[in-house]
C-alpha positions in Angstrom: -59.3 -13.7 -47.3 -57.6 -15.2 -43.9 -59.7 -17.3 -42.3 -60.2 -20.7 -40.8 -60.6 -22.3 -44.7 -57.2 -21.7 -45.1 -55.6 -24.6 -43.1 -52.1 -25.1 -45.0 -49.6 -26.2 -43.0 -51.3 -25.7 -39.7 -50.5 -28.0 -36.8 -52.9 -29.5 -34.2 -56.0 -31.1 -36.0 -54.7 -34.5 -35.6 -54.1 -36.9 -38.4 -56.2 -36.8 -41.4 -58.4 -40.1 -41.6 -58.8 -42.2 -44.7 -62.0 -44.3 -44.7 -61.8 -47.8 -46.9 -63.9 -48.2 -49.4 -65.7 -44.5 -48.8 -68.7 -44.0 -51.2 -69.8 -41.2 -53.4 -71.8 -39.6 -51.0 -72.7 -41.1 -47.5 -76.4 -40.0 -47.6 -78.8 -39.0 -50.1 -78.9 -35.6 -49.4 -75.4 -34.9 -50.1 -76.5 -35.9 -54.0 -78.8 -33.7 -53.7 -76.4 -30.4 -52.9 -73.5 -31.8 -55.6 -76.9 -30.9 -57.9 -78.1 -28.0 -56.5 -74.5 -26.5 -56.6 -74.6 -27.4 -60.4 -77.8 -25.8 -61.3 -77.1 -22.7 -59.7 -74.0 -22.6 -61.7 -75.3 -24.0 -64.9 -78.2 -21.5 -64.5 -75.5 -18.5 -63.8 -77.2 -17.7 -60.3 -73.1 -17.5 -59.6 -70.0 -18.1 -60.6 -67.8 -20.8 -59.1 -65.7 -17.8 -57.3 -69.0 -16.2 -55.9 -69.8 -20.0 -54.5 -66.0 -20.5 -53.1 -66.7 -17.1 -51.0 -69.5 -18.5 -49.5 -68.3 -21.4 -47.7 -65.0 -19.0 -46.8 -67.3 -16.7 -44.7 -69.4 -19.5 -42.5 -68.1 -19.4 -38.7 -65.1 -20.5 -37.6 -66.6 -23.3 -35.4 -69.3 -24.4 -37.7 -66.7 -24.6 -40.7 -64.9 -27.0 -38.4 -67.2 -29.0 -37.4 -69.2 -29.4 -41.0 -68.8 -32.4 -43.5 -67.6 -31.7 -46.9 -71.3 -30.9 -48.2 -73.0 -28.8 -45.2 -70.2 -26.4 -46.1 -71.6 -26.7 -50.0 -74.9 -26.2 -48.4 -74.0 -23.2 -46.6 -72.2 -21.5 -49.1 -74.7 -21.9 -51.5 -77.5 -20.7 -49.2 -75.7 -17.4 -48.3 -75.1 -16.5 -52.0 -78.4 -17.4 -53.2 -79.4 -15.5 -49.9 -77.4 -12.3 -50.9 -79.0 -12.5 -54.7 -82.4 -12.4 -53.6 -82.8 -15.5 -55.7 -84.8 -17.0 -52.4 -85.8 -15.1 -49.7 -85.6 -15.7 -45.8 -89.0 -16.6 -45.4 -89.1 -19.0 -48.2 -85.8 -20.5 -47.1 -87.4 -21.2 -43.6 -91.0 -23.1 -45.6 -89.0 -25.0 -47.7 -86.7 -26.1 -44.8 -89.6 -27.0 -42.1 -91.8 -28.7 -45.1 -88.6 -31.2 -46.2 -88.3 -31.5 -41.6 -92.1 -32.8 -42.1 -91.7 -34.6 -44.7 -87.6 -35.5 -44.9 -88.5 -38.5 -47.5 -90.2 -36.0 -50.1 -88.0 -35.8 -53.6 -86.1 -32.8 -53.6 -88.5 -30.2 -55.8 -91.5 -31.2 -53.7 -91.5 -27.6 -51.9 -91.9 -25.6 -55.2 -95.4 -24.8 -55.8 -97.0 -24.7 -59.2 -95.3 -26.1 -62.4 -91.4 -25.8 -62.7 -89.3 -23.5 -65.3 -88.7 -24.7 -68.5 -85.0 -25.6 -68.8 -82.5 -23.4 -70.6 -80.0 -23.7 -72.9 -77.0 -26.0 -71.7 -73.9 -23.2 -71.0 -71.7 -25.8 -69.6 -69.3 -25.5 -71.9 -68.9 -22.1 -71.6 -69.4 -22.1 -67.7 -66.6 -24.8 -67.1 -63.9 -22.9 -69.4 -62.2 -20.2 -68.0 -59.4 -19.5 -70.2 -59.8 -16.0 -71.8 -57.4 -15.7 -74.8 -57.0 -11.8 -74.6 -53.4 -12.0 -76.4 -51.8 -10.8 -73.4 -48.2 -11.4 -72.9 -47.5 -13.4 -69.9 -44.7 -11.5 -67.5 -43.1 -14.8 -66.6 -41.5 -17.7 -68.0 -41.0 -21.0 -66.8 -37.5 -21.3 -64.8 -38.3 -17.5 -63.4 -37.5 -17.0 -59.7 -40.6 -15.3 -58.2 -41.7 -14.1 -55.0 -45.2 -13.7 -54.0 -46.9 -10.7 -52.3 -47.5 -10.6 -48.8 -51.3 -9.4 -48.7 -54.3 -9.5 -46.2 -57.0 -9.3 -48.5 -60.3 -8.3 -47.1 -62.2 -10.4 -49.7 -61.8 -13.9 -52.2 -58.4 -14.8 -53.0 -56.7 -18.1 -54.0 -53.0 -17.4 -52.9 -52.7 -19.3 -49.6 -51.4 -17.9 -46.5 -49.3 -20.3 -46.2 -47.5 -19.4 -49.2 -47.8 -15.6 -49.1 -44.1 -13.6 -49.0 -42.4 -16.9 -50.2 -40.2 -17.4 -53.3 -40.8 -20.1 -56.0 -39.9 -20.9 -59.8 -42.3 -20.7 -62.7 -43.2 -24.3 -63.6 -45.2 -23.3 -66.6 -48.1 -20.7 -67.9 -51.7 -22.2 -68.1 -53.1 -19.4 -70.0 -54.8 -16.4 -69.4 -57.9 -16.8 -67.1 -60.5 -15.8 -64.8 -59.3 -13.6 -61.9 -61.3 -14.9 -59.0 -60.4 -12.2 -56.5 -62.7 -9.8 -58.8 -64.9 -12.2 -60.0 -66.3 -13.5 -56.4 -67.0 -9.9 -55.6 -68.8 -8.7 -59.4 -66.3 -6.6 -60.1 -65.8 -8.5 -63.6 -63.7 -11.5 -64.9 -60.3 -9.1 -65.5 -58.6 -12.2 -67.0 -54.5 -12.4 -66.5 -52.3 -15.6 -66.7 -52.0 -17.9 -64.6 -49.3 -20.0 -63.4 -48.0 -23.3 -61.7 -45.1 -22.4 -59.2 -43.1 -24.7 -57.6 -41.8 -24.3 -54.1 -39.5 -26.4 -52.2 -41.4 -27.3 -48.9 -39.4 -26.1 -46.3 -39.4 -23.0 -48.0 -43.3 -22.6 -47.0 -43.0 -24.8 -43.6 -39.6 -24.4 -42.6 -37.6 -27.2 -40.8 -40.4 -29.1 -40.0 -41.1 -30.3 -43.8 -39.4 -33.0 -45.4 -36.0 -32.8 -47.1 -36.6 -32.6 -51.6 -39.8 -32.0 -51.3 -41.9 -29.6 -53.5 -45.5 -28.4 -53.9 -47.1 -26.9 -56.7 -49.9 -24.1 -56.6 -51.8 -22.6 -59.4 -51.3 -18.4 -59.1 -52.4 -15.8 -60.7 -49.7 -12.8 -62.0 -50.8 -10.1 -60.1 -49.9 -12.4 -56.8 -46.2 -12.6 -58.0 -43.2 -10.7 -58.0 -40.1 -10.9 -59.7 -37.9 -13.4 -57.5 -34.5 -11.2 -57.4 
């Protein structure tokens, strides 16, 4: 979808700022979220896509002004939200007993004893290549062109790169289609591609000379090149 997430390219947010020595997380909350984020995955309360889809749709103004895990946060708590896996009311106990009691461990505000744990499906959850035996349509050293589309919904071709021709770099595989699978419309596996562009082919004048970026897109995105 177009939105303020999708900040290739775009000028006038000042320079990006490296902090030395940066830790893992900068509070213990943040922790915290990486985990959450992980269980609700690992315990397939959604799929990484789902998740992704989330964070896209928080305001323009708040996206801008979060840090790397409020938008986690966010994301997380609209999906779980739109699941019914924790309702409005609960959301707002949980959140005014932690703003009581902000040094309480994490699973403090669940009543009663917790859930026995489930089977691991990590492996299964972290692989997304679906060997369906189709036959790719490209080959690496193709020219290819991809589609200029507004989706209303996930997607992970760029705007930036939208309407602009590349080369096939090389076929990953067949995988997971997030633009159907944030939405539950099924994984609808298809392969999946590194393209290379030249840079001033996405920017224009403004990028350096021999430079080239590589993104990870999914057939249906591309067209032949010619």
């Amino acid at each position: 979808m177009d939105g303020v997430h999708d900040l290739g390219g775009m000028q006038g947010f000042g320079p990006v700022e490296r902090e030395q020595n940066e830790p893992t997380f900068h509070a213990a909350w943040e922790a915290v979220v990486l985990a959450m984020q992980h269980a609700g995955r690992l315990g397939l309360l959604y799929n990484i896509d789902e998740f992704r889809h989330g964070i896209e749709r928080m305001a323009p103004a708040h996206y801008l002004r979060a840090t790397y895990y409020e938008k986690w946060l966010e994301g997380m708590t609209r999906v779980l939200l739109e699941k019914g896996v924790v309702g409005a009311e609960e959301l707002t106990a949980r959140q005014a007993f932690f703003e009581q009691k902000p040094d309480a461990p994490a699973a403090a505000a669940l009543p009663g004893p917790r859930p026995a744990r489930g089977a691991s499906r990590a492996a299964a959850l972290m692989d997304f290549i679906r060997e369906t035996g189709a036959t790719p349509r490209f080959a690496p050293g193709d020219p290819v062109r991809t589609r200029a589309m507004h989706p209303h919904g996930h997607t992970r071709l760029p705007r930036y790169a939208r309407g602009k021709r590349g080369v096939i770099h090389c076929c990953h595989g067949i995988h997971v289609f997030p633009d159907t699978n944030a939405h539950g419309r099924g994984e609808q596996p298809q392969p999946l591609y590194s393209v290379r562009f030249d840079a001033r082919e996405l920017w224009g004048e403004s990028a350096e000379r021999n430079q080239a970026v590589h993104i990870d897109l999914w057939e249906s995105y591309l067209l032949p090149g010619r």
